[in-house]
C-alpha positions, 0 to 999 in steps of 0.5 A: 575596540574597533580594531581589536574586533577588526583583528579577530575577524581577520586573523581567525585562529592564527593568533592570539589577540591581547586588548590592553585596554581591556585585558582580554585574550582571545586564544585559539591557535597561540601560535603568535600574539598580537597586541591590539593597540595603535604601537603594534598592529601587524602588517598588511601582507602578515594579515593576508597571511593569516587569512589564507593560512588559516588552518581548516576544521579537522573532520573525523571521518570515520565518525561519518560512517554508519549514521543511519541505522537502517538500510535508505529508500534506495537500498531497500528498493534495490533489495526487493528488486533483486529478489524480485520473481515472476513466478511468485509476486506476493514476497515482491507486493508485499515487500513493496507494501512495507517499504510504503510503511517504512519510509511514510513520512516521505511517501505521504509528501507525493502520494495521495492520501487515500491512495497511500492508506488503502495500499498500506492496508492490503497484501498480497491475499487481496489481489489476483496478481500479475493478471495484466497486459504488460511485462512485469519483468521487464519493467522491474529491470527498468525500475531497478537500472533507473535507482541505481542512477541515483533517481532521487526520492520523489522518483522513487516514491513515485515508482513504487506506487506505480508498481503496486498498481501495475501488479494488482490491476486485472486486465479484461479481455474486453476492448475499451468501448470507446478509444477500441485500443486497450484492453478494460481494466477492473477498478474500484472507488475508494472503500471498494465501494462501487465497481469500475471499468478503467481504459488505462490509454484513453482515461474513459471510464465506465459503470454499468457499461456506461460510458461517465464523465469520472476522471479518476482512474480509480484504485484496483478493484480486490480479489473478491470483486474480480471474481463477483464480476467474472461470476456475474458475467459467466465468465467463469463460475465461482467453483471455478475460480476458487477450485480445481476441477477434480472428479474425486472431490466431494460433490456435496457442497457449502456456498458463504455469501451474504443475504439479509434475513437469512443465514449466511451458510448455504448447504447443497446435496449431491444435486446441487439442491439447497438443503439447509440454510445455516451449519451442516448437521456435522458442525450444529452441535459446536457451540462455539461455531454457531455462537461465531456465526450469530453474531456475524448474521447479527452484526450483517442485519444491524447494517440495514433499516427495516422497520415497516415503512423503509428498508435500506442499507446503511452500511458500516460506520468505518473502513475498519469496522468493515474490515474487521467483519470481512476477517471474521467471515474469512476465519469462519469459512477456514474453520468450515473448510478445514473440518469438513475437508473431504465431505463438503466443498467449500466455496467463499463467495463473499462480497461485501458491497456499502452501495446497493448499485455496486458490482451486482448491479453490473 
């Protein structure tokens, strides 16, 4: 039995083994038979023979072709890179945002967590894009000569996440207060909670002006914070931001912004008095607008405690609650400057804030 297994083993395919003591034949390749017995045991040289002639498993390649059925990381990269176009980066943030989404798996093994889930859930909408020191461009051609060298997925991974901060970050004018070298970049906590001043050379990182001892760099503070702060600072105004300016626009207006115990629609004459807090008389007898605007001034009151003895804010329970209430306020002040088009101007300065130290306080 020992010889009979011995043979097997040796001779591989290249023949058929027959124990007579059991009976058995192990057939592969019966292109000969050798007899497991002491009468009949082939040659030394006839076993090497076998062993170095031992035919090699037949590979159909074709059936290698068109395994995966859809593009690789690679591929998809390369793509988003040739359509890549600085006069327009949304389709190119946007772009780079799904390829997150698509290939998660590989992204959630070398990005942080809260990192990977706050981009996934933005678009290009929510950051003033390409406002920054460095040359998009070239920086692109780099990213894209050093995939086609086969960079691997780490690199890549890595590469994407860089470029999506690159693109959404917004560079002051302001010099870093402490290293004097690079130009402040506008940052945020997670859940944009508080507003921050990132150096990207020295790592120094700043609120209120104030150097800290944070060392995060933070995630790219949103349009919306961006222009709380250029409007904060007088920079540049709110209708500045969100408007051209042309003599022929209606001098009337309607400012959206939170505030608590109050309405947040504000009407202004042609002198820039408030007038009203709440819909312009042309819109009050909607009932469907008005009922849309209750239960966003309820939903913006249930968010703090005043009973007497304290008032404070208390915020939303989840990240998406919040995001669902910031949708709402954006749909409504669609409808309000889609129907007042013409008579009104209509300037959305919403700014939703969890931390009553946050950007207003800057």
């Amino acid at each position: 039995m020992v010889i009979h297994k011995d043979l097997k083993r040796r001779l591989g395919g290249k023949y058929a083994v027959l124990n007579k003591i059991t009976g058995k034949v192990d057939k592969v390749f019966p292109t000969a038979t050798t007899v497991a017995s002491s009468q009949a045991i082939p040659s030394e040289a006839e076993l090497n023979s076998a062993i170095v002639n031992k035919p090699k498993p037949i590979v159909d390649k074709k059936a290698k072709t068109h395994v995966r059925t859809y593009p690789g990381l690679k591929a998809d990269l390369l793509k988003v890179y040739q359509n890549f176009d600085i006069e327009n980066l949304g389709p190119t943030y946007d772009a780079l945002v799904d390829i997150t989404k698509l290939y998660r798996r590989r992204f959630t093994k070398y990005t942080g967590q809260v990192t990977l889930k706050t981009v996934q859930q933005s678009t290009a909408k929510d950051y003033i894009l390409g406002h920054t020191g460095k040359n998009l461009s070239e920086i692109v051609a780099n990213n894209k000569d050093m995939v086609a060298k086969n960079i691997g997925n780490a690199a890549m991974c890595r590469q994407v996440m860089q470029l999506i901060d690159i693109m959404s970050r917004y560079t002051l004018d302001e010099l870093c207060f402490k290293c004097n070298l690079a130009r402040l970049q506008l940052s945020t906590t997670n859940a944009h909670k508080r507003l921050l001043k990132t150096c990207p050379d020295c790592g120094a990182v700043f609120v209120n002006n104030k150097l800290t001892n944070i060392t995060i760099t933070g995630l790219p503070a949103n349009k919306l914070q961006v222009k709380m702060y250029l409007r904060k600072t007088g920079v540049v105004s709110m209708a500045a931001a969100t408007e051209s300016i042309d003599t022929t626009m209606p001098k009337r207006k309607i400012r959206l912004f939170m505030e608590w115990g109050s309405s947040f629609i504000w009407v202004y004459n042609e002198d820039n008095e408030l007038i009203k807090n709440g819909l312009p008389d042309e819109l009050y007898p909607d009932s469907g607008l008005v009922a849309k605007v209750n239960v966003l001034n309820r939903q913006y009151s249930e968010l703090f405690t005043n009973n007497g003895y304290e008032f404070r804010y208390n915020g939303f329970k989840t990240h998406e609650d919040e995001n669902a209430f910031e949708r709402d306020f954006n749909a409504i002040y669609e409808e309000i400057a889609e129907r007042t088009r013409g008579k009104y101007r209509v300037i959305n300065e919403y700014y939703f804030t969890s931390n009553t130290e946050d950007v207003r306080d800057l």
